[in-house]
LUMVEXDO-152838 format. One line per field, with one value per residue (C-alpha): x, y, z; residue in one letter; residue number from 0. Coordinates in pm, 1 decimal, always signed. Each point is the difference from the previous one (the first is absolute). Example, Ala and Ser with C-alpha at 12.3 -4.5 7.8 and 13.67 -1.06 7.14 Angstrom:
east [+1230.0, +137.0] .
north [-450.0, +344.0] .
up [+780.0, -66.0] .
residu [A, S] .
num [0, 1] .
! end
This chain:
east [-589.5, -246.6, -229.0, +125.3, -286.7, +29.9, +78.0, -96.1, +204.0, +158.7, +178.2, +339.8, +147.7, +370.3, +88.1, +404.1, +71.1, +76.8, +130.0, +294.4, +84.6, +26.9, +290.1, -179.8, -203.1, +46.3, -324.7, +51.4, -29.4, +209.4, +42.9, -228.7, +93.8, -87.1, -271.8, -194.0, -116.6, -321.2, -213.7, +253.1, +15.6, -400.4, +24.2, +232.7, -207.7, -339.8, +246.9, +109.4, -394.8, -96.1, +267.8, -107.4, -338.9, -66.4, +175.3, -308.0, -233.2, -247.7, +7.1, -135.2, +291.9, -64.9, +284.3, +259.9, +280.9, +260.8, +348.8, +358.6, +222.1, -240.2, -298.4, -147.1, +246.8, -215.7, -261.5, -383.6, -58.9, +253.4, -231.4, -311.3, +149.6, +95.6, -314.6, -187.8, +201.6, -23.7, -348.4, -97.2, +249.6, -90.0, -304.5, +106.9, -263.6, -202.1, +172.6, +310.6, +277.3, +251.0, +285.2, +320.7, +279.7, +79.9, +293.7, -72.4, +141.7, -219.7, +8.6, -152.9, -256.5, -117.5, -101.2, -189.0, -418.4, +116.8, +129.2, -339.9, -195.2, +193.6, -74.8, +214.5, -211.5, +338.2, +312.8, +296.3, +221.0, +426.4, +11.5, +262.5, +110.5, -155.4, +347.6, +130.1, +367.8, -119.7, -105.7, +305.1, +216.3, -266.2, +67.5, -354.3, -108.3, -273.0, -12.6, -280.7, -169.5, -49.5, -128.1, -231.4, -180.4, +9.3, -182.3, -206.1, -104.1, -37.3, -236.6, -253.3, +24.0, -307.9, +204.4, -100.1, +337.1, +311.9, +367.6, +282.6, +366.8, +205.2, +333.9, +154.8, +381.4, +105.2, +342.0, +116.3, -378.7, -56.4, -311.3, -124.6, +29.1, -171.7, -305.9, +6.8, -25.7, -305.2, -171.4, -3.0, -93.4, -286.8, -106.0, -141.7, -206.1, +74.0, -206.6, +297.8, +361.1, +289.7, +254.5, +291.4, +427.6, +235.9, +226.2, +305.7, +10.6, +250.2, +26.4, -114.1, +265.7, -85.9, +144.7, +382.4, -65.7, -196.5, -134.8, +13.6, -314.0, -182.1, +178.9, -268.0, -93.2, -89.0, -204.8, -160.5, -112.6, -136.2, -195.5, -142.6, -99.8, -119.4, -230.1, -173.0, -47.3, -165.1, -251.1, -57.9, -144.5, -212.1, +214.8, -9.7, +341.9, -133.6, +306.1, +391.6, +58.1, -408.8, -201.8, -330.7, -335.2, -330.0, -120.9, +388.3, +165.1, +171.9, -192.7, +242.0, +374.2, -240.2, -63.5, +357.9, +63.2, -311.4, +219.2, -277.1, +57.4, +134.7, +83.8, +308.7, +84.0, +282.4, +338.9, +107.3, -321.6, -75.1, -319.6, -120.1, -307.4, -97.1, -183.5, -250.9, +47.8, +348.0, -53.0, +327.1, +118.1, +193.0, +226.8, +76.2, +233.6, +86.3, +333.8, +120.2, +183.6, -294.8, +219.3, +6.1, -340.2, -119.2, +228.8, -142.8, -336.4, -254.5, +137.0, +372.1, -48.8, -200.0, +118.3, -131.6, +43.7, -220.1, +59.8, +109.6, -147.0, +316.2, -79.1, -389.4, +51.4, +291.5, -196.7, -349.8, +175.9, +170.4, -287.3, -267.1, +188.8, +36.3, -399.1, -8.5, -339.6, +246.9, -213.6, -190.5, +132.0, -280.2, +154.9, +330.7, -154.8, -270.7, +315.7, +275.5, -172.4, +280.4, -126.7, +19.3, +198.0, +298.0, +33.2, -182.9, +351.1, +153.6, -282.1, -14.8, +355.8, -0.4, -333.8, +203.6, +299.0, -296.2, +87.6, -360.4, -325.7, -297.4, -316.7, -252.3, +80.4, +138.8, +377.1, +203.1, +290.9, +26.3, +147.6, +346.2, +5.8, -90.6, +295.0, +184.6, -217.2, +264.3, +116.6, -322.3, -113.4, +371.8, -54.2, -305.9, +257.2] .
north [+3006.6, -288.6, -159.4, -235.1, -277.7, -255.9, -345.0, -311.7, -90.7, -331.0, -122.7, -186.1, -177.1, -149.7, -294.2, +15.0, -338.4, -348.8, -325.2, +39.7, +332.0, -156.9, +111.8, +148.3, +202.7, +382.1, +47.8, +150.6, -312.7, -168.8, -301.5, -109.0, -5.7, -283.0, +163.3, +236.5, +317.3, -15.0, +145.7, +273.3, +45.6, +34.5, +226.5, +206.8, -67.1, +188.4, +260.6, +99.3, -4.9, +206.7, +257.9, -35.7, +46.2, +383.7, +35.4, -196.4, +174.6, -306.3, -171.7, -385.2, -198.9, -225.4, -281.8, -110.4, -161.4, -182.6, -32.6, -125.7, -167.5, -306.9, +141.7, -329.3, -66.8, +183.9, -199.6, -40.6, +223.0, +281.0, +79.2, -61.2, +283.9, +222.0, -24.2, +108.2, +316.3, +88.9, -47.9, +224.2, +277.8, +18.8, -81.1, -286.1, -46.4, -296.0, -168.1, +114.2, -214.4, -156.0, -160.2, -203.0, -116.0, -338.9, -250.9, -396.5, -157.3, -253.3, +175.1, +365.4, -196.4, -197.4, +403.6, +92.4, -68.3, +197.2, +256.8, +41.4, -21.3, +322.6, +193.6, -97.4, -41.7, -101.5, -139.5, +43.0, -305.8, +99.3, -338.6, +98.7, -330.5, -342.0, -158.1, -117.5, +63.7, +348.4, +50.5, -127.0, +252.7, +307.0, -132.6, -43.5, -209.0, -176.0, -287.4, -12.7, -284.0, +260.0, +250.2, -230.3, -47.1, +330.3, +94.4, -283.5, +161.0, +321.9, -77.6, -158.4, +291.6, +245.4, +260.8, +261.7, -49.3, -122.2, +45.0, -253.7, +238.8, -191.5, +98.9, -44.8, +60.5, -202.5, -167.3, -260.0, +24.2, -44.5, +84.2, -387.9, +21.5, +360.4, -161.1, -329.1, +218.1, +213.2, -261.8, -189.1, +363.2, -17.9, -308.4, +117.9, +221.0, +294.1, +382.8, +203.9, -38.3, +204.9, -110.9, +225.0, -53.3, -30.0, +298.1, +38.2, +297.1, +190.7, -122.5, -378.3, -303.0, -71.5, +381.8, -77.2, -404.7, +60.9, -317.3, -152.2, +168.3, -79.8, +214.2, +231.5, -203.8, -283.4, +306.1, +100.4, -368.5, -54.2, +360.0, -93.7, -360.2, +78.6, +313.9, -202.4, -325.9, +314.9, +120.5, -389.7, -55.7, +300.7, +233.4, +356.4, +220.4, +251.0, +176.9, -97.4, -315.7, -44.3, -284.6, -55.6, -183.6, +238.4, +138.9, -76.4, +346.9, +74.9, +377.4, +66.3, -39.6, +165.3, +297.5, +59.8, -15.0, +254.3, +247.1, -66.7, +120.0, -231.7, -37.3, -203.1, -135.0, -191.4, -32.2, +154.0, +27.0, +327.2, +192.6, +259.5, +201.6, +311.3, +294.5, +198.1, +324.2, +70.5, -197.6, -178.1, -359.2, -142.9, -322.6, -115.2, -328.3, -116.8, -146.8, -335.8, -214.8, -139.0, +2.2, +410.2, +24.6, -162.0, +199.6, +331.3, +198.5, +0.9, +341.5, -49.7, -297.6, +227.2, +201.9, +183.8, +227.2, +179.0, -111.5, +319.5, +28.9, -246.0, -268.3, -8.7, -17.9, -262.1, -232.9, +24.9, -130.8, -259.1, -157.8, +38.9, -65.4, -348.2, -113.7, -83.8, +276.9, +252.8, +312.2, +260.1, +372.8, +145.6, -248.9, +121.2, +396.7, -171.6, -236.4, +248.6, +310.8, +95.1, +137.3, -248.4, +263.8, -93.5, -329.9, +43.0, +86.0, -334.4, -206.3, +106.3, -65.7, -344.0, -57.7, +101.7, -262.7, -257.6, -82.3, +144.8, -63.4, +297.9, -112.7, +361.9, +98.3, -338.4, -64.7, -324.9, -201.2, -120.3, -383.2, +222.4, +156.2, -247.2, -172.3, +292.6, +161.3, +50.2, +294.9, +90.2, +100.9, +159.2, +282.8, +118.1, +44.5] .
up [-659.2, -94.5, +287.7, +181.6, +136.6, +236.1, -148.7, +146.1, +327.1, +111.0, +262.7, +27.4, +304.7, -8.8, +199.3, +14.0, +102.4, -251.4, +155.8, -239.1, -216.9, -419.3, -162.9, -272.2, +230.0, +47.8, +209.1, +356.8, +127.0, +337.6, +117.6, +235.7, +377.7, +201.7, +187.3, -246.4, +223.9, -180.2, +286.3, +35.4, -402.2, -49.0, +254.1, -251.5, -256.1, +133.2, +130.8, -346.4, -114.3, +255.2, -61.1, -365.0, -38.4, +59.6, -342.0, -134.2, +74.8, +103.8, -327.7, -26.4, -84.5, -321.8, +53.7, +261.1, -176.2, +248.8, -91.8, +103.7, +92.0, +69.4, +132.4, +58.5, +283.6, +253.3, +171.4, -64.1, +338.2, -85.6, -343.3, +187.9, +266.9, -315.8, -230.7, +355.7, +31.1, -318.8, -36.5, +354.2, -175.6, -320.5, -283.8, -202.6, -325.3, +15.1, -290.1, +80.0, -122.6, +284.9, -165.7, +236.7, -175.6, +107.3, -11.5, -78.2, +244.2, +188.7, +373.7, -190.8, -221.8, +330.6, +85.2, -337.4, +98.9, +345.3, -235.5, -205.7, +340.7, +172.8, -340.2, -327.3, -336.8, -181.9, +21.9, -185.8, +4.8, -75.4, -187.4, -239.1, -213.7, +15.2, -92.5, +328.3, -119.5, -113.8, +332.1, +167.2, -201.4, +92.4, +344.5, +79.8, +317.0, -165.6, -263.4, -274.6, +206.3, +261.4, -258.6, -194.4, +396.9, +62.8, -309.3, +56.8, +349.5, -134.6, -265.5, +248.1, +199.9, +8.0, -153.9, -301.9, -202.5, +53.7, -189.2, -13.1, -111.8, -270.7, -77.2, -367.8, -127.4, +284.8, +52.4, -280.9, -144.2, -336.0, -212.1, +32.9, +395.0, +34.6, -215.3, +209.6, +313.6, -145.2, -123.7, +383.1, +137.6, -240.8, +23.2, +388.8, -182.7, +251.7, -47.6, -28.1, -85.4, +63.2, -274.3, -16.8, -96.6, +287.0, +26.7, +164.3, +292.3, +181.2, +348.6, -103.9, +32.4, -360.0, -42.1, +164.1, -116.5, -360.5, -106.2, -365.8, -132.9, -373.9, -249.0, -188.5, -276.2, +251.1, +179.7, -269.8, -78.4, +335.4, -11.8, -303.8, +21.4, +396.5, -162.4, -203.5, +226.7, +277.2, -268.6, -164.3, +362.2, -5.6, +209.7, -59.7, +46.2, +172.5, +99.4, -96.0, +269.0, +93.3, -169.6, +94.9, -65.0, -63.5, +303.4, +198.9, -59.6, +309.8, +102.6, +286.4, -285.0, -256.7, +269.6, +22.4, -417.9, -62.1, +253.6, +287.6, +424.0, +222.4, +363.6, +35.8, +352.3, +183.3, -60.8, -337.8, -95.9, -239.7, -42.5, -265.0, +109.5, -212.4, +167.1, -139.9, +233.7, -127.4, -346.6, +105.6, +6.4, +295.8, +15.7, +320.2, +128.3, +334.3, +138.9, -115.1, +225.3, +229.4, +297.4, -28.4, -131.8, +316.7, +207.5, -184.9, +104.7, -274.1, -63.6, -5.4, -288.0, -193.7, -287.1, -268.0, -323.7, -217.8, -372.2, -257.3, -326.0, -153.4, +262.8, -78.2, -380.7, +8.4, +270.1, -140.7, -307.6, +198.4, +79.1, -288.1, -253.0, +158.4, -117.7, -335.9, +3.8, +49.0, +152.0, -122.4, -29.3, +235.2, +262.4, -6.0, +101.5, +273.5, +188.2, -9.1, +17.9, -301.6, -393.7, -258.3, -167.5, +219.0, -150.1, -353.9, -192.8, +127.6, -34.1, -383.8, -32.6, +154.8, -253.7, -300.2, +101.1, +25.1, +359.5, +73.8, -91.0, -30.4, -72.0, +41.5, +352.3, +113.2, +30.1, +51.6, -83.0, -340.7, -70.2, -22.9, +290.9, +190.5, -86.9, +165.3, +212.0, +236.3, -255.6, -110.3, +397.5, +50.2, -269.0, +242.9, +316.4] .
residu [X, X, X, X, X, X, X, X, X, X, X, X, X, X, X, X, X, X, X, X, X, X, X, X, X, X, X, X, X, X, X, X, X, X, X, X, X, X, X, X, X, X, X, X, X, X, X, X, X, X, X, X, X, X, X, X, X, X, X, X, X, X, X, X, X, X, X, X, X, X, X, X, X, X, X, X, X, X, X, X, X, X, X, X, X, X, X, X, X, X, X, X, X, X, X, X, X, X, X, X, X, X, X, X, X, X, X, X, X, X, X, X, X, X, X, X, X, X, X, X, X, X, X, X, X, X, X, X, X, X, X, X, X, X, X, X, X, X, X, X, X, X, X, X, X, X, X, X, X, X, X, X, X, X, X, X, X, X, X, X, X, X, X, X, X, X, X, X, X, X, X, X, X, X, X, X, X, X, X, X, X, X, X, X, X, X, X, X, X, X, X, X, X, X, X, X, X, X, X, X, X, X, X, X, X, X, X, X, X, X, X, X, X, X, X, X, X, X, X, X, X, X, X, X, X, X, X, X, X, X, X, X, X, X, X, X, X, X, X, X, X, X, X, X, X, X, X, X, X, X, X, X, X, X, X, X, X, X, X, X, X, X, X, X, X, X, X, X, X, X, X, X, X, X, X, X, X, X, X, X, X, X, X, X, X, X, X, X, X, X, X, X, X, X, X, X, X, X, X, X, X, X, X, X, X, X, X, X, X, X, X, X, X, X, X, X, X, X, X, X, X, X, X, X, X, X, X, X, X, X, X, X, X, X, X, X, X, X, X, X, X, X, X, X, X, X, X, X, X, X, X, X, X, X, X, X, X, X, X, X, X, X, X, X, X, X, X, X, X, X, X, X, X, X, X, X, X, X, X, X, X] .
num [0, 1, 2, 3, 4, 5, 6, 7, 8, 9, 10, 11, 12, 13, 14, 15, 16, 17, 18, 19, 20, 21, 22, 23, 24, 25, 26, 27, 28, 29, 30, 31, 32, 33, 34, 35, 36, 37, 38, 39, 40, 41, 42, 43, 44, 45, 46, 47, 48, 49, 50, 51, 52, 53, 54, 55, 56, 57, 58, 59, 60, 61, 62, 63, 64, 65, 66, 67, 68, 69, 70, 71, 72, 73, 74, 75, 76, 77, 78, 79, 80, 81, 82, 83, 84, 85, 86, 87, 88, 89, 90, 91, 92, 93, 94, 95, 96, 97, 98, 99, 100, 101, 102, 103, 104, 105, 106, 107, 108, 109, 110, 111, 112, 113, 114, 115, 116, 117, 118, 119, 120, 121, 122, 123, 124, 125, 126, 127, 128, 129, 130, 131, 132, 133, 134, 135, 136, 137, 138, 139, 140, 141, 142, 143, 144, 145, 146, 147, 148, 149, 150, 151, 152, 153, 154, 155, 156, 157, 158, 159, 160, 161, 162, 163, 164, 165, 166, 167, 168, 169, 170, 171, 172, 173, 174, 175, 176, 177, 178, 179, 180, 181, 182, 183, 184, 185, 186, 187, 188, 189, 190, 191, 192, 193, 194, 195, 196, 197, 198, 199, 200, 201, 202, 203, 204, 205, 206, 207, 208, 209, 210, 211, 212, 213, 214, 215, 216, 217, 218, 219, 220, 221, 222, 223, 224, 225, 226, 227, 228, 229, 230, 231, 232, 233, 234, 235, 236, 237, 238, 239, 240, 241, 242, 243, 244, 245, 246, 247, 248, 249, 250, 251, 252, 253, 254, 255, 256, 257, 258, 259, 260, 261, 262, 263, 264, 265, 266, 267, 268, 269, 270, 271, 272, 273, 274, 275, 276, 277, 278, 279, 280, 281, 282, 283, 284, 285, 286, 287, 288, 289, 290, 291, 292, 293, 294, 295, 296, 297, 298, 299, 300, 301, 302, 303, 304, 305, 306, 307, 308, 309, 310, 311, 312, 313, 314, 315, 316, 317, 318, 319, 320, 321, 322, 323, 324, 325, 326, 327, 328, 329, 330, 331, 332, 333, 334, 335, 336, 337, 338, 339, 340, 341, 342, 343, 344, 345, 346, 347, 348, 349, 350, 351, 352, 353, 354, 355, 356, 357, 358, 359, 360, 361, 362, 363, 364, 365, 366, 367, 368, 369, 370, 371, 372, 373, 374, 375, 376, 377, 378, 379, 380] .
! end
């Protein structure tokens, strides 16, 4: 057995609610009651840390990346009342990365400097399209008026980074109208930019009421033409849907894709935390509907499982494989505790189809299997 050691460790907190669920959206997110329980919910929230962080074993926590849902729903005083529990329970690092995802819409953007003030060094805004009948058919609340403001707000924030998410292979779109939409996205000049295809998911409306979708030559045209507008304007493709500026790499994302710890609290929220004592790593979730989670002791909403040998190899590929760096074979033994013997036969076999790339000790997806990395990662489970 190789030795495991401690990776970095993050922490992730899911807000549940949106003001309305997108039909594209398979998140574990709800519909937003007219009263949100949020003194109730943080509550929950520094519950599930506290159960949490014995398994930890007192480690500074690098990055806090907040998630949803729409977590920019909740007020100014609910993060303020969050960010103080967290910091009198645990050690945050004192460049430690706090990202909130965010909605445009005028009455969330009106909350953004309050945001930074309780804690948040970036924002990531779920823009998606800057076509207003794009965004109709997504069935987004906002128009691109709204989102042009809201990146305008953001941007004179006194933030560290900040992402805007843009879809591609939407609806009706052609390769003309993808490019149209980049180039606007652009043109704000943002850090970081999540760029990534719309897929269809089980339990989605688009998945019982599929939309017309570009066929795969039209796909192929926007991928293309879109990669080389991101790296024209000096964006680096860090990892598959991830564009960003020098210096704008999201560390908390990048945690998770180098197979780094994380605490993950509130409803549906997963965590993966490996432990040196019994050179084991653990995956734990808690419940989903937020009416039950709320209803559930810290304990009850809690479960866990220790990952088998299978698990560790398929999901450290998962993830690394995902940065166009790829990872280095002495990483593989120090994250999963696992030989690189385990993997080494598949790894060469994957090389010799050209889906890999293995420069010295350093492996990643070639051009190939990028293309179908979906595959590639499947042969390691």
């Amino acid at each position: 057995m190789s030795r495991l050691q401690l990776p970095p460790l993050s922490l992730y907190i899911h807000i549940p609610w949106c003001e309305r669920k997108c039909p594209y959206c398979d998140f574990n997110s709800h519909t937003a009651p007219e009263n949100l329980p949020e003194i109730p919910y943080i509550s929950a929230l520094l519950e599930d840390l506290e159960l949490d962080l014995p398994f930890v074993q007192d480690r500074e926590i690098q990055s806090i990346f907040i998630g949803g849902g729409t977590p920019s729903l909740l007020s100014v005083d609910a993060y303020q009342a969050l960010f103080n529990g967290i910091r009198e329970r645990t050690t945050l690092a004192r460049d430690a990365e706090v990202t909130l995802e965010a909605n445009p819409g005028s009455a969330e953007a009106d909350k953004f400097a309050g945001f930074v003030e309780a804690g948040v060094t970036r924002i990531s805004l779920g823009i998606q399209s800057l076509d207003n009948d794009l965004l109709h058919r997504l069935g987004r609340i906002h128009d691109r008026q709204q989102a042009l403001a809201a990146v305008d707000i953001v941007s004179s924030c006194q933030l560290d980074s900040y992402n805007i998410d843009l879809m591609h292979g939407l609806p009706q779109q052609n390769v003309a109208g993808a490019r149209a939409d980049l180039e606007m996205a652009l043109g704000l000049q943002p850090p970081h930019l999540s760029w990534y295809q719309l897929t269809i998911e089980p339990n989605t409306h688009f998945y019982s009421d599929r939309p017309e979708l570009p066929n795969e030559s039209i796909l192929g045209g926007i991928q293309d033409e879109g990669e080389s507008m991101l790296a024209a304007a000096g964006f680096d493709n860090y990892e598959v849907s991830a564009w960003a500026q020098p210096g704008h790499q999201c560390s908390h994302n990048r945690n998770y894709w180098q197979f780094g710890d994380y605490i993950g609290i509130g409803a549906g929220a997963h965590g993966k935390v490996s432990n040196l004592s019994t050179s084991q790593v653990q995956r734990s979730s808690r419940k989903k509907q937020p009416v039950e989670y709320l209803q559930s002791s810290a304990t009850e909403r809690r479960s866990s499982r220790v990952l088998n040998d299978d698990d560790l190899c398929g999901e450290y590929m998962l993830n690394v494989l995902r940065l166009r760096e790829g990872f280095l074979t002495a990483e593989f033994s120090s994250h999963t505790g696992l030989p690189w013997s385990l993997v080494e036969s598949t790894v060469l076999k994957l090389t010799e189809r050209g889906l890999l790339d293995g420069e010295s000790e350093r492996i990643k997806a070639s051009l190939l299997g990028r293309q179908y990395l979906d595959s590639v990662i499947a042969e390691f489970f």
